[in-house]
N, C-alpha and C positions, 0 to 999 in steps of 0.2 A: 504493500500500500504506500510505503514509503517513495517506491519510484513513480508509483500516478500522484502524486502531491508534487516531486519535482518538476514533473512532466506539466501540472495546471497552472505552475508559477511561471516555466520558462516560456509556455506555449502565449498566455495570459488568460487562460480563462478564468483565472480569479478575478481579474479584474475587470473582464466585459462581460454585461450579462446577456441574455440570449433573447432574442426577440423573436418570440411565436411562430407559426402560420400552419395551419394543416386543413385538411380536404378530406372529406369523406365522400358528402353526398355535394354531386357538383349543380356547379349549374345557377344556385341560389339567388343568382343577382341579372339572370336570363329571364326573358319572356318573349311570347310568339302571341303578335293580336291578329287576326283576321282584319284583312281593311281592304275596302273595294277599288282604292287609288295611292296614288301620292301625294293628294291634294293638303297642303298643310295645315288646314283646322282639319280635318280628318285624324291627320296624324298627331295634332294634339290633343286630342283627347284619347288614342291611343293610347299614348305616352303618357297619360293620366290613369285608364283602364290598368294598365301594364303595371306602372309604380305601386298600385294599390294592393294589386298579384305580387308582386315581391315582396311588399313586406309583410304579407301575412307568411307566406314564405320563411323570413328572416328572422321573425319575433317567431312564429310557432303561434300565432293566436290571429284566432277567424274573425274576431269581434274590429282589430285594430283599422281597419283599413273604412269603420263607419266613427270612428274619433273625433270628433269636434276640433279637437284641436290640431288635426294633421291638415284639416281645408287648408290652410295659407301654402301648407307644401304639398298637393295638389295641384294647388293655380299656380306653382312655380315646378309643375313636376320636370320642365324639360331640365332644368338646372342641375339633374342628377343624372342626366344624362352621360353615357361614357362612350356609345359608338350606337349605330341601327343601319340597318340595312332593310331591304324588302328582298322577298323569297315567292317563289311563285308557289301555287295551290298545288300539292300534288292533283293528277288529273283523277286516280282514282275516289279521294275525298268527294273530288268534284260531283262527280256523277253517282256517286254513292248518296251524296243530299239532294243532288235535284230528282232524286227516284219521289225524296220527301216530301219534296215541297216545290212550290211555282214562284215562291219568291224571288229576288235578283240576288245572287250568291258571291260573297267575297269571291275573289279571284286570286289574291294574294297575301301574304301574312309578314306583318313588319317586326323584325327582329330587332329586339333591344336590350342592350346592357348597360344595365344602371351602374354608377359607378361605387361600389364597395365603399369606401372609405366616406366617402360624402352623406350615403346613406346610414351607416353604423352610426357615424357623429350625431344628426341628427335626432335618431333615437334614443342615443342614450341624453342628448342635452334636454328630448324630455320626458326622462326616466322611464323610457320602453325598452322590453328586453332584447337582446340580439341574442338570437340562436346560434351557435358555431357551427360548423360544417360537420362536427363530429355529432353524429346522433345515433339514437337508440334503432336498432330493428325491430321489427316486430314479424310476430308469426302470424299466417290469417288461415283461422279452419273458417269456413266458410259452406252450410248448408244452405240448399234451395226447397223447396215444399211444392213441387210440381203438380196439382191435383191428385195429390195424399204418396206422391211417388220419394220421396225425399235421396239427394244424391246430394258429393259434394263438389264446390268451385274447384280447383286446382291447376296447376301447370299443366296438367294432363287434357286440358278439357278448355277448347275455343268456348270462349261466352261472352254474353253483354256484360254481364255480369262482372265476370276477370277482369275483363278490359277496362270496368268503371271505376271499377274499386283499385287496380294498378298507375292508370293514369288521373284520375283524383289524386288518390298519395303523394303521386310527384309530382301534384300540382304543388301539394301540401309542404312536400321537403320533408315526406317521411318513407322511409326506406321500411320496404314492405317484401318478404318473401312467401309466396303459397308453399304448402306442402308439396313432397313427391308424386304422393299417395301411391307409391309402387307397393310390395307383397308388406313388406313391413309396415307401414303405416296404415294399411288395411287389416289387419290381424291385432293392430293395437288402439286400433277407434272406431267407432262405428258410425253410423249419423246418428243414429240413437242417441248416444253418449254427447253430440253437442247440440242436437237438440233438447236433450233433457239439463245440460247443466252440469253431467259426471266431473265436478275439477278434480279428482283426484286422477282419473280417465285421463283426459284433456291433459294436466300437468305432463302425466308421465309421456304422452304420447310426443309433446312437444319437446323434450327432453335433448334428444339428437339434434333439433337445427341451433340448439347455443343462441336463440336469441335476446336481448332484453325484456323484451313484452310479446305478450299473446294476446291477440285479437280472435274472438268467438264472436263469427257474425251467423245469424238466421231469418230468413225472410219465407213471404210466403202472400199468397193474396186473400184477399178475404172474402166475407159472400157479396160485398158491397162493388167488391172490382177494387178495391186499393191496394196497394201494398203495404205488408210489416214488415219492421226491419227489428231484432233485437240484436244489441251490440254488448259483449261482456270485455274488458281489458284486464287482464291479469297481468300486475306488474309489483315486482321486489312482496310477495308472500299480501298483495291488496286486492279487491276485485271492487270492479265497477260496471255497473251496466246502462242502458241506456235503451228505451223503444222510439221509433219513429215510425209514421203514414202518411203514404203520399199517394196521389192516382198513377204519378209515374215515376218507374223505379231510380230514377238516375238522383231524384230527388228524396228518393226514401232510401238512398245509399248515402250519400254524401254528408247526410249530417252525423254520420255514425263514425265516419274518419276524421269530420273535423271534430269530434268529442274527442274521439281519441288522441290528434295529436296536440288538443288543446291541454291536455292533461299529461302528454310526456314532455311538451314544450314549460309548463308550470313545475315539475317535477326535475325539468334539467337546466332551466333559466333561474334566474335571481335580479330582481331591480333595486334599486333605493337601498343598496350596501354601505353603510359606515365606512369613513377614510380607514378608522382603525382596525375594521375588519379585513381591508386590503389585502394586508400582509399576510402571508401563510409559511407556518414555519414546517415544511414537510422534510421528515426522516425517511429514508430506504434505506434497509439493511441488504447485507449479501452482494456486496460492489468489492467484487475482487481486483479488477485491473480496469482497464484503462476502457478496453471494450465494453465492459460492465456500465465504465461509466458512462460512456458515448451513446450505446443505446438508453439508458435511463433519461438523459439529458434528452435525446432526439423526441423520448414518448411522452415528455413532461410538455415540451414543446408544442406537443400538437394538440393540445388541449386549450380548446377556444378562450376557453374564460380567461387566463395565463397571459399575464403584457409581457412580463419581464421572470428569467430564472438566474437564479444566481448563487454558486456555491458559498456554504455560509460556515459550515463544520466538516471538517474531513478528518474520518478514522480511520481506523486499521481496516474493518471491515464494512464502514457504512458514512453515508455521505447525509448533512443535514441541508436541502436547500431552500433558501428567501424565496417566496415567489411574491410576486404584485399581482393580484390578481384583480378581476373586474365583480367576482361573486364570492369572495371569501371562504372558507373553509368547506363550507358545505356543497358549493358548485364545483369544489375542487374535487371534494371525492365521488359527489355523483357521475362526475367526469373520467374518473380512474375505474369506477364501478363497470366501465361500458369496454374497460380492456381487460386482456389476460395477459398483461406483462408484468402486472401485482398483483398482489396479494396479502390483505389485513396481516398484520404481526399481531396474534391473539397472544402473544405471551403476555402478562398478566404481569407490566410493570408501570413504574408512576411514567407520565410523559415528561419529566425534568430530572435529564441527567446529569453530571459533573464531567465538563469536558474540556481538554489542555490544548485545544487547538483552535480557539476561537479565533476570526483575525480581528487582526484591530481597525477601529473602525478608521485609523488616519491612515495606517499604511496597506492595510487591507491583507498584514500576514499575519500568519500563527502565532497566537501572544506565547508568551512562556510556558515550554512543558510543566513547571512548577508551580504554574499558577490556575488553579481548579475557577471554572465557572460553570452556576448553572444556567442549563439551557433547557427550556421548557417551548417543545415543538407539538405543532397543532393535529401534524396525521403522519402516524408511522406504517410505511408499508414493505414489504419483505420482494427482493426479486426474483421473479421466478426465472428456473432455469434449463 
């Protein structure tokens, strides 16, 4: 351990800290409007339509984009503008709607990218969350009620259905996987079992895809011709559920994923954080070399909430780092919750130890092996290996 300590002094990473950025789910500051020209009040209010799609997107919350207080940035949505282009319709869309309808049909669709950093500010100057790129998946068992015939959604199986609740999600900026349903997933679930609600059923079945959240969706029409939609989320040992009815399904789907990702977006966002909650003092143990360190540093990195990382304590076997964050302790580990490159340290000790290598805060090195300080850190997690 002693040569990764020479190795941070001479390289300097003690002394520079590390500035964020990671990607999961892309795209987030993308939007595609349908528009019949390039006529430019056309295109502004596009670019009004569009701003509004992102940041429901951005925050994780469906309510944000009817705010009283975003009107001003609206009327000024082109300001956020980062680049657009227009795209032509593909031709099978085309003729796939006018089967529908006799109306005059977009012919082209104007692509826009909002500009990241312009947008972020804004929100957070008035206290709305920004969602990071890094998000939860979710699992979707997904039963239909076909005149008492009940079967389910899947990768396996073309539907309205799939396709609405697929391209919804990524309307949403939630990352969503169906089941296989090959021999194994068929032998461990039944439709029974999520029509009736079996979580213990459901739990285990969902076991192998390693997601964050489970999504239990069921529909079915009624004697009136409507559609029902019941929605359950099972998320970190919670359940939530939700019905909806509509005459048409796209509408009796869509408010069951934005419940959903209104509630992982609350669950993994934080607003209105205290300066002093800022700081987060996070321990990882089992940082044996240099490599140990680099991947540590890289996965702390990619965690949205995270401005700045900064080595604070270095031991024999475990490193304590400063981070600045935007959500404080708790955004921090709902944030690490969503990897598997740590792991809780359940060892059953105080969080303030006695440590001989604090630096100091003028020269930013290791005070005196002789001189004991305690150090009382916020989240201690173990690396796995």
């Amino acid at each position: 351990m002693q040569k990764i300590i020479m190795l941070f002094v001479l390289t300097g990473l003690i002394l520079s800290p590390v500035t964020v950025s990671a990607e999961v789910v892309k795209n987030l500051y993308d939007i595609k409007i349908p528009v019949f020209s390039q006529d430019r009040k056309e295109r502004k209010e596009a670019i009004k339509t569009g701003l509004a799609s992102v940041l429901v997107k951005v925050t994780g919350r469906s309510a944000v984009s009817d705010l009283l207080e975003l009107e001003d940035v609206y009327r000024t949505a082109a300001q956020y503008v980062q680049q657009f282009r227009y795209l032509k319709m593909p031709k099978k869309n085309k003729s796939a709607v006018a089967e529908s309808t006799l109306e005059p049909l977009p012919n082209k669709k104007l692509w826009i990218r909002f500009n990241k950093k312009a947008v972020n500010k804004m929100l957070r100057q008035r206290n709305l969350p920004v969602w990071g790129q890094t998000r939860p998946s979710a699992l979707v068992w997904f039963v239909i009620d076909n005149n008492g015939r009940r079967e389910f959604i899947g990768n396996d199986r073309d539907s309205s259905f799939h396709e609405t609740i697929l391209n919804y999600s990524k309307a949403r900026g939630l990352p969503v996987r169906f089941p296989l349903m090959d021999l194994t997933d068929r032998v461990n679930i039944k439709t029974s079992d999520i029509w009736a609600g079996f979580d213990g059923t459901i739990l285990k079945a969902s076991e192998r895809y390693h997601t964050e959240a489970i999504i239990v969706g069921r529909a079915f029409k009624s004697f009136s011709g409507a559609w029902n939609t019941r929605w359950t989320l099972y998320l970190n040992g919670n359940k939530q559920s939700w019905e909806f009815q509509d005459n048409d399904i796209v509408a009796a789907l869509t408010p069951g994923i934005d419940q959903v990702t209104d509630n992982l977006s609350v669950r993994f966002t934080q607003v209105n954080i205290d300066q002093d909650n800022n700081q987060v003092l996070l321990k990882v143990t089992n940082i044996e070399d240099l490599a140990d360190y680099t991947r540590v540093v890289k996965y702390i990195s990619s965690i949205s909430s995270v401005i700045q990382i900064q080595p604070y304590v270095l031991n024999k076997d475990n490193v304590i780092f400063n981070l600045t964050t935007r959500s404080g302790r708790i955004g921090v580990a709902q944030s690490i919750s969503l990897g598997r490159l740590f792991v809780k340290d359940d060892v059953t000790v105080p969080n303030v130890e006695i440590d001989n290598s604090v630096p100091n805060e003028q020269t930013q090195q290791p005070a005196n092996e002789n001189v004991g300080v305690a150090i009382a850190y916020d989240l201690k997690y173990r690396l796995l290996k």
